[in-house]
LUMTOR-476052 format. One record per residue (C-alpha): residue number from 0; residue in three letters; x, y, z. Coordinates in pm, 1 decimal. Layout:
{i NUM&aa ALA&u X&v Y&w Z}
...
This chain:
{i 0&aa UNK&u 2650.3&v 230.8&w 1878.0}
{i 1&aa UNK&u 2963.2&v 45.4&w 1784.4}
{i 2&aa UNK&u 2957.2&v -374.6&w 1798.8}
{i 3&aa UNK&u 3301.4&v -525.8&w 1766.8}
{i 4&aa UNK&u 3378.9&v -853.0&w 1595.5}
{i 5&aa UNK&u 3644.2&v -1055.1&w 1584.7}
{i 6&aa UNK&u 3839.4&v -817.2&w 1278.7}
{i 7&aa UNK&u 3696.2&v -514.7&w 1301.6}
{i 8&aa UNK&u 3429.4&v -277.8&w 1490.6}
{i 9&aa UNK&u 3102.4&v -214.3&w 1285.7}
{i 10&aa UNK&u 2934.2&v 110.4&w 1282.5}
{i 11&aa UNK&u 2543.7&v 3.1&w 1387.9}
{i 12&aa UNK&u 2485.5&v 378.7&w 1217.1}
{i 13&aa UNK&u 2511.2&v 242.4&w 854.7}
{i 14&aa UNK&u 2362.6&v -83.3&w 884.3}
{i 15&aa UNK&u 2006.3&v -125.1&w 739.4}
{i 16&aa UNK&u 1863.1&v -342.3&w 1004.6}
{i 17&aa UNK&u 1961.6&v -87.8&w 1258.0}
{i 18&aa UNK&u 1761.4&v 187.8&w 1063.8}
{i 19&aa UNK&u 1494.5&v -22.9&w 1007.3}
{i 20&aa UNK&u 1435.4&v -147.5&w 1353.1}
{i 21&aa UNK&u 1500.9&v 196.8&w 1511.2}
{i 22&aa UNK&u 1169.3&v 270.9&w 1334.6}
{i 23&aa UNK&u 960.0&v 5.1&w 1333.2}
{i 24&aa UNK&u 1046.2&v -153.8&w 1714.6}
{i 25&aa UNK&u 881.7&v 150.8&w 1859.6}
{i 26&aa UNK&u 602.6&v 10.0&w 2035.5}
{i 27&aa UNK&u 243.5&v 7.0&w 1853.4}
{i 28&aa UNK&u 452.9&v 138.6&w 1534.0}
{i 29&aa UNK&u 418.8&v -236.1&w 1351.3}
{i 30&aa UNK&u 101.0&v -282.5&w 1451.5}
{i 31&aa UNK&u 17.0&v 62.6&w 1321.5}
{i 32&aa UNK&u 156.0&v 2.4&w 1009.0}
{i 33&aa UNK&u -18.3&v -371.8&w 968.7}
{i 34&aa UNK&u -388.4&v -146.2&w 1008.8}
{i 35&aa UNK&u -318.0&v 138.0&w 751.3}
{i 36&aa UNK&u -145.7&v -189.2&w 488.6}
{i 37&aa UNK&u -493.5&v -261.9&w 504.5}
{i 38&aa UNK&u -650.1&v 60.3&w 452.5}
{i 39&aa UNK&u -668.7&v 432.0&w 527.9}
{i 40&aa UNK&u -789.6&v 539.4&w 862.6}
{i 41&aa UNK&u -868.4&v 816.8&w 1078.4}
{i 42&aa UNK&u -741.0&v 901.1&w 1391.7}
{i 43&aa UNK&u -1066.3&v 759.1&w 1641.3}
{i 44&aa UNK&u -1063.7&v 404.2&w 1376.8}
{i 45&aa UNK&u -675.9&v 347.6&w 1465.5}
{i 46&aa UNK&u -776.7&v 416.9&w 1817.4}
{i 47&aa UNK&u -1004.8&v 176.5&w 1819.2}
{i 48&aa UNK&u -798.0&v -118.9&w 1648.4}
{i 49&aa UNK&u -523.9&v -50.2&w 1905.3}
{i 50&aa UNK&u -682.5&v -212.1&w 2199.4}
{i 51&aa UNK&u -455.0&v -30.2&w 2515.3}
{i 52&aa UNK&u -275.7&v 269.1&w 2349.9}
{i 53&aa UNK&u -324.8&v 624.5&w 2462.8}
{i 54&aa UNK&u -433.6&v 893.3&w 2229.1}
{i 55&aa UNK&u -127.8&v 1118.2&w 2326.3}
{i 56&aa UNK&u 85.9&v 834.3&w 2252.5}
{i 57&aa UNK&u -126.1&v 704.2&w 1883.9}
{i 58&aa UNK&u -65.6&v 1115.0&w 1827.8}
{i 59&aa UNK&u 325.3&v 1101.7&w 1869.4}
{i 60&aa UNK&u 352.6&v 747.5&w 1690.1}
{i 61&aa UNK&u 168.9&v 882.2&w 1369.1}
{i 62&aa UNK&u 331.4&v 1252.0&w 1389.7}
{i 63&aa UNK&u 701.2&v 1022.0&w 1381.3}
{i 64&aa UNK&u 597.1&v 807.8&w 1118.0}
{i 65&aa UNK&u 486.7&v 1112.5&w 924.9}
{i 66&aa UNK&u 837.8&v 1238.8&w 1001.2}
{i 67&aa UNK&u 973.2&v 948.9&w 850.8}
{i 68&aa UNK&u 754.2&v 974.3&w 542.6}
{i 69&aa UNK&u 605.5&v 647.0&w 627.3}
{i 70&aa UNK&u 266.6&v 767.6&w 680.5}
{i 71&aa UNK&u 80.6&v 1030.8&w 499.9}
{i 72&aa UNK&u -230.6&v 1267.1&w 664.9}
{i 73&aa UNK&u -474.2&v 1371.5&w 443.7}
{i 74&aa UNK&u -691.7&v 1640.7&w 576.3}
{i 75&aa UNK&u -992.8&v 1686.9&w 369.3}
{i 76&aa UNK&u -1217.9&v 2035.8&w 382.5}
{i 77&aa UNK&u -1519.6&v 1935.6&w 527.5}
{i 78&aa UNK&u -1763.9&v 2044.4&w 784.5}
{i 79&aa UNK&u -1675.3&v 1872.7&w 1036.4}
{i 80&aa UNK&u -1311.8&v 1807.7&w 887.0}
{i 81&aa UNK&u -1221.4&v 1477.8&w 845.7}
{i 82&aa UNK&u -831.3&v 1360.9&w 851.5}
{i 83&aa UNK&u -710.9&v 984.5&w 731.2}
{i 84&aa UNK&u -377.5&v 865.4&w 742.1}
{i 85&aa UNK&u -239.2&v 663.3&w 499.4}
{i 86&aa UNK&u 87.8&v 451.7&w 459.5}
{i 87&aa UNK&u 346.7&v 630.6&w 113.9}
{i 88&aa UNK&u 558.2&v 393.0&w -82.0}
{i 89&aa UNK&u 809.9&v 380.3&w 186.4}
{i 90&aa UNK&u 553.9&v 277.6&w 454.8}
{i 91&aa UNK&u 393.1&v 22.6&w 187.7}
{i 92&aa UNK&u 773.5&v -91.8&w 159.5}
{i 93&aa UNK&u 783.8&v -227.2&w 504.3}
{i 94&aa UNK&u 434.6&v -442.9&w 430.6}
{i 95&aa UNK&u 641.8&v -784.7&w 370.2}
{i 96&aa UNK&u 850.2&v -683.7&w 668.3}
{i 97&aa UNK&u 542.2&v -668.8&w 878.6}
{i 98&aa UNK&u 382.4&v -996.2&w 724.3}
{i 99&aa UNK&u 706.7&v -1183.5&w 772.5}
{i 100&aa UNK&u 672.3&v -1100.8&w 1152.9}
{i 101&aa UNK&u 314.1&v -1207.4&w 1122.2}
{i 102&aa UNK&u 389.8&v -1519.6&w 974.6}
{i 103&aa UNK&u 709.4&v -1609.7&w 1211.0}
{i 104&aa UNK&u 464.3&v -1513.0&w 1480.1}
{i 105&aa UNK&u 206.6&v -1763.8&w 1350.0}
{i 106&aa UNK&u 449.3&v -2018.3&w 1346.2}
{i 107&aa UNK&u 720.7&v -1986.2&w 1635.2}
{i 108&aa UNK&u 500.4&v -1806.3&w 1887.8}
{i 109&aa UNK&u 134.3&v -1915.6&w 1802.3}
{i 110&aa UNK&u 20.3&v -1946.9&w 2140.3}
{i 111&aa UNK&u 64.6&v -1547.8&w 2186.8}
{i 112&aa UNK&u -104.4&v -1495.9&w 1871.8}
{i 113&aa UNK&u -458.4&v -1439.9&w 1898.0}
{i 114&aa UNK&u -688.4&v -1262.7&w 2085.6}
{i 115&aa UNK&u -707.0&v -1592.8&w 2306.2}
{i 116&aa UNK&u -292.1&v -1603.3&w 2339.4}
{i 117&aa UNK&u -247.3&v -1241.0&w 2448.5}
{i 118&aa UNK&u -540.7&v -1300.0&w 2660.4}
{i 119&aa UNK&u -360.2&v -1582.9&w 2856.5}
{i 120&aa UNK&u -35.6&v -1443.0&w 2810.8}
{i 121&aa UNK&u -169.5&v -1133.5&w 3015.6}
{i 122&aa UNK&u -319.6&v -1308.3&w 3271.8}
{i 123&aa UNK&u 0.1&v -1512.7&w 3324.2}
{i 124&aa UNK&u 226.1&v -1213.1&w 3378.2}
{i 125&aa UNK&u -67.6&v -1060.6&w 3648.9}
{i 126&aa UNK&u -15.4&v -1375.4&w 3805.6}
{i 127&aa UNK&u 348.9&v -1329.3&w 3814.1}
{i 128&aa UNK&u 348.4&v -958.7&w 3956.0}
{i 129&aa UNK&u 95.6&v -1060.8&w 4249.4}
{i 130&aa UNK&u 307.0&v -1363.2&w 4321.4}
């Protein structure tokens, strides 16, 4: 994608924040990343902390972070076998990213932070659809 200015096009293809946000706006991909910042998980533990997302679509997040090199899956030889994901240096690299979006959320948008605010902020936009 190509953004002109006044002097001269840029190329969005080199620009950092592009990159950056190509990865982490996916949806659930921040919030993801926020869980394993605080520790390692398996699969069914990630599941859990993500109230609403799919397993197909938890699958294809983490397989695309892996991609990435973001996230790293350990599989360890046990009966049964247990997997954990973890974030690598590049996925801890986007930690104060995720915490600055925390924070701005805290401050700028507090009343959708919460359990309480996404509560309400659902019920609102049900209340929109039916009307």
């Amino acid at each position: 994608m190509t953004v002109k200015s006044e002097n001269a096009a840029v190329d969005n293809s080199e620009c950092g924040v592009c990159a950056t946000a190509e990865i982490l706006c996916s949806k659930w991909t921040a919030i993801i990343v926020r869980d394993l910042a605080a520790c390692d998980s398996r699969f069914c533990e990630l599941e859990r902390s993500l109230d609403g997302i799919s397993p197909r679509t938890l699958s294809l997040r983490l397989r695309e972070l892996e991609s990435n090199g973001i996230v790293e899956r350990r599989t360890y030889a046990e009966v049964p076998p247990r997997v954990e994901y973890a974030l690598t240096k590049k996925g801890e690299a986007l930690i104060p990213i995720v915490d600055a979006m925390r924070s701005y959320g805290e401050q700028w948008l507090g009343e959708l932070c919460g359990r309480e605010g996404r509560e309400a902020a659902r019920a609102r936009a049900k209340q929109a659809v039916a009307a």
